[in-house]
N, C-alpha and C positions, 0 to 999 in steps of 0.2 A: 752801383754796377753789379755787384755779388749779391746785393740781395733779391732777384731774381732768379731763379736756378737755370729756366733755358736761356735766359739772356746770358748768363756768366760762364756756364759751358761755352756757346756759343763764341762769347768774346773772348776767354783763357785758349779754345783749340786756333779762333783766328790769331791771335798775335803772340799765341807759343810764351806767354806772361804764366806767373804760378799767382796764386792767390796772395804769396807771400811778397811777389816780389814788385806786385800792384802795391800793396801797401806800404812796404818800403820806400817804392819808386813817387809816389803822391808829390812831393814838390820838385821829379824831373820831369823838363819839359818833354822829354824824349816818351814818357811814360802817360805824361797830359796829351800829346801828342795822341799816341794810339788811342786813347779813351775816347777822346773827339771825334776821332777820324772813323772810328767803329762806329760812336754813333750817328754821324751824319750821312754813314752807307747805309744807317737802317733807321727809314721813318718814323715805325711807333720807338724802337727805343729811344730817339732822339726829345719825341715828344715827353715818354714816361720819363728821362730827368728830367727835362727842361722842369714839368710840374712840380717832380719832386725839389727841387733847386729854387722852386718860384719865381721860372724867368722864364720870355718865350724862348719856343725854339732855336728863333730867327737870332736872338742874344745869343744863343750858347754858339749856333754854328760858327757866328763873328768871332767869338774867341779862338776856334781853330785857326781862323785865316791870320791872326794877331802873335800866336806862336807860330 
């Protein structure tokens, strides 16, 4: 998620998250939550993890709807 710069701008000013407290947050759902939700509002980023994750899209969005 951070190692795109306009992606990570982009995602820290939408959900008011600090770099730090993303990384902290990684095993709450609350925090998993936002990560999905940002990226299934936005197509290519959805698509750039899905690849980098080596799952499709269509997998990752499923896990938003699961949390």
């Amino acid at each position: 998620m951070l190692g795109d710069g306009d992606r990570a701008e982009r995602f820290l000013a939408l959900t008011g998250l600090t770099p730090e407290t993303l990384r902290s947050g990684l095993g709450d759902p609350a925090v998993q939550g936002a990560v999905l939700e940002f990226l299934c509002g936005h197509e290519a980023d959805l698509i750039a993890a899905a690849e980098a994750l080596g799952m499709s899209p269509a997998a990752l969005a499923a896990t938003r709807e699961r949390l």
